[in-house]
C-alpha positions, 0 to 999 in steps of 0.5 A: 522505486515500488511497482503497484504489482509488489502492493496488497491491492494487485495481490487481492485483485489477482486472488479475486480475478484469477482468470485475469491475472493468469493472463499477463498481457491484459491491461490494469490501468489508472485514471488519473483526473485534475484541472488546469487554468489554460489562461494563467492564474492573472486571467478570467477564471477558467477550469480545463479538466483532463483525464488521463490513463496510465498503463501499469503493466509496464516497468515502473521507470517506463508507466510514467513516460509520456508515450505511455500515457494516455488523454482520453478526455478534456472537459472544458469549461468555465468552473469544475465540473463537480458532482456532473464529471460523471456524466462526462466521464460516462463514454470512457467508463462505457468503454472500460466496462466493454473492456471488462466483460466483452473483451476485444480481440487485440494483436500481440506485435511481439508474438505476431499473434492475436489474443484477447484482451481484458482491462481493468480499472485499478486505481484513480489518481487525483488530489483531496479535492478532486477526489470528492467528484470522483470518487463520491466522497465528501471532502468538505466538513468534519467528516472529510477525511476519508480514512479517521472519518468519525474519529477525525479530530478536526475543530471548527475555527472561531471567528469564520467558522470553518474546519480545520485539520491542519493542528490535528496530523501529530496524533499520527507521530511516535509517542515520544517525538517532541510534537506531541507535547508541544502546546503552542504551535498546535492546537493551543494548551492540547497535549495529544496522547492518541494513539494505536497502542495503547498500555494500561496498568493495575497494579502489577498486571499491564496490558498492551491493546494494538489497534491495526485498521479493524483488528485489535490485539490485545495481551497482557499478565493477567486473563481475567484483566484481558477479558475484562478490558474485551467485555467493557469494548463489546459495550461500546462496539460490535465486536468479535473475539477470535481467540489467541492470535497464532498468525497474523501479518506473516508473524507466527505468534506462539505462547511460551512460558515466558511470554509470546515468541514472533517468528516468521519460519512460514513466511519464508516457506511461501517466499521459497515457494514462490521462488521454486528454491525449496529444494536448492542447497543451503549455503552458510552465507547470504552473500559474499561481501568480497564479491562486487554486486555490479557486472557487466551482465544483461538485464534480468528477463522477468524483472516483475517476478524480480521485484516481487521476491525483494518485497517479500525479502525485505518485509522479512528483515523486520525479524532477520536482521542478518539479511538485512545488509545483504537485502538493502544491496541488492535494492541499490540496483532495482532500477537495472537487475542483471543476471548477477542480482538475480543470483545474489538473491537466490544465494540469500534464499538458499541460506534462508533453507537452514537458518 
């Protein structure tokens, strides 16, 4: 289980809002909004929409507890509300606004003190349809899915004349799984190629272009082919060229001789920074595989700071397979850290010192 905290949204909304974030007690929520048939799906068409609040400073095993969740509103009616939901909604965005900018002065029942509070909207949460009335998207034609836009691959049916998505989704699968060159049960007599790498060849020189959401890494054997391939993108696109990549996605890139060399040693600085463990004693092992992981020891305190180091610990196994066994153990307890899991990971950074 992953708490929104681990992801890059609240890492961004802390870098952005820093006098939020230095506060812990202020509130991050989620709306969450759908339509229900209070009649049943045998009885007059009937349409209730409710919306709902979820608070995300809670552990994840407790935001989705029904005591922590909150209806703030029901929108009655005989259909949808459609594009007008934003006039139904205006009261609760009125408040949340209040919220952002006024504050309001709210007593902490564990510190027996008052403080005061701020909220902030983090995500809405909603199926496809719904969030076209959300969210202002469109969810209807060629250009409904929000994240391929132009470059979606939707068709438009013969006989009724409507868009289909649905042959499209096996663009997204690797290039050697079976769906690719299935000619029958997709899109009929279509073998789909599309994908984010892409490997051209001329003769002896090959290059390799990597497409990640809006940056492009492109390498290859040969300079002049390379800035070739970027001369003939900038006639397509508007495109900016930063040079040699040194650091991207917490991979350090460095060119040698024979080729380009990944490594991830500041990656691991930050995660020991983040810990406070940059001038603990190395060990020689991560982890004692003698040593049994369950103890009958008390919850973790800050079971929050807890999650955060593991979710930087295992993006780090993708180059460090020699924490991966140690890593993976210790995620078989995220749903009750102990005393004893928080010292399995400070042995895994102590051996992260040296090696």
């Amino acid at each position: 289980m992953v708490h929104p905290f681990d992801g890059e949204a609240w890492k961004h909304f802390n870098s952005v809002h820093p006098h939020f974030s230095v506060e812990s007690r202020n509130m991050r929520l989620g709306l969450c909004t759908n339509g229900f048939n209070l009649f049943g799906s045998f009885a007059a068409p009937y349409s209730c929409w409710l919306v709902i609040l979820t608070v995300y400073n809670l552990p994840p095993g407790m935001c989705m507890r029904p005591e922590f969740i909150f209806l703030s509103m029901v929108i009655p009616g005989l259909s949808n509300p459609g594009r007008n939901i934003d006039v139904c909604l205006r009261p609760l965005i009125d408040e949340l606004t209040q919220l952002w900018f006024s504050r309001a002065l709210t007593y902490d029942i564990s510190r027996k003190q008052n403080f005061v509070m701020r909220a902030a909207l983090m995500w809405t949460i909603n199926d496809f349809s719904a969030s076209g009335m959300v969210s202002g998207w469109s969810t209807h034609g060629k250009l409904a899915c929000p994240y391929c836009i132009e470059n979606n691959k939707a068709f438009t049916l013969t006989n009724k004349g409507k868009s289909s998505f649905f042959d499209c989704h096996h663009r997204f699968l690797p290039l050697n799984h079976k769906y690719r060159n299935n000619r029958n049960d997709f899109f009929v007599g279509k073998v789909e190629k599309d994908t984010s790498l892409c490997i051209f060849s001329a003769g002896t020189n090959i290059c390799y272009l990597l497409v990640y959401v809006d940056d492009i890494l492109l390498t290859g054997s040969n300079s002049l082919l390379l800035q070739r391939l970027i001369q003939l993108q900038s006639l397509e696109f508007k495109l900016c060229d930063l040079g040699p990549v040194y650091y991207f996605l917490g991979i350090e890139v460095q060119s040698t001789g024979m080729g380009l060399l990944l490594r991830q040693y500041k990656y691991t600085l930050d995660i020991l920074t983040l810990a406070g463990m940059l001038s603990y004693k190395p060990v020689d092992t991560p982890i004692s595989t003698s040593k049994a992981t369950i103890l009958p020891d008390p919850l973790f305190s800050d079971a929050t700071r807890f999650r955060q180091i593991m979710g930087a610990l295992q993006y780090l196994t993708f180059m460090r397979l020699d924490i991966c066994f140690a890593i993976n153990r210790v995620y078989q307890f995220m749903h009750a850290l102990t005393d004893s899991h928080w010292a399995t990971i400070k042995c895994i950074l102590r051996y992260l010192r040296v090696h």
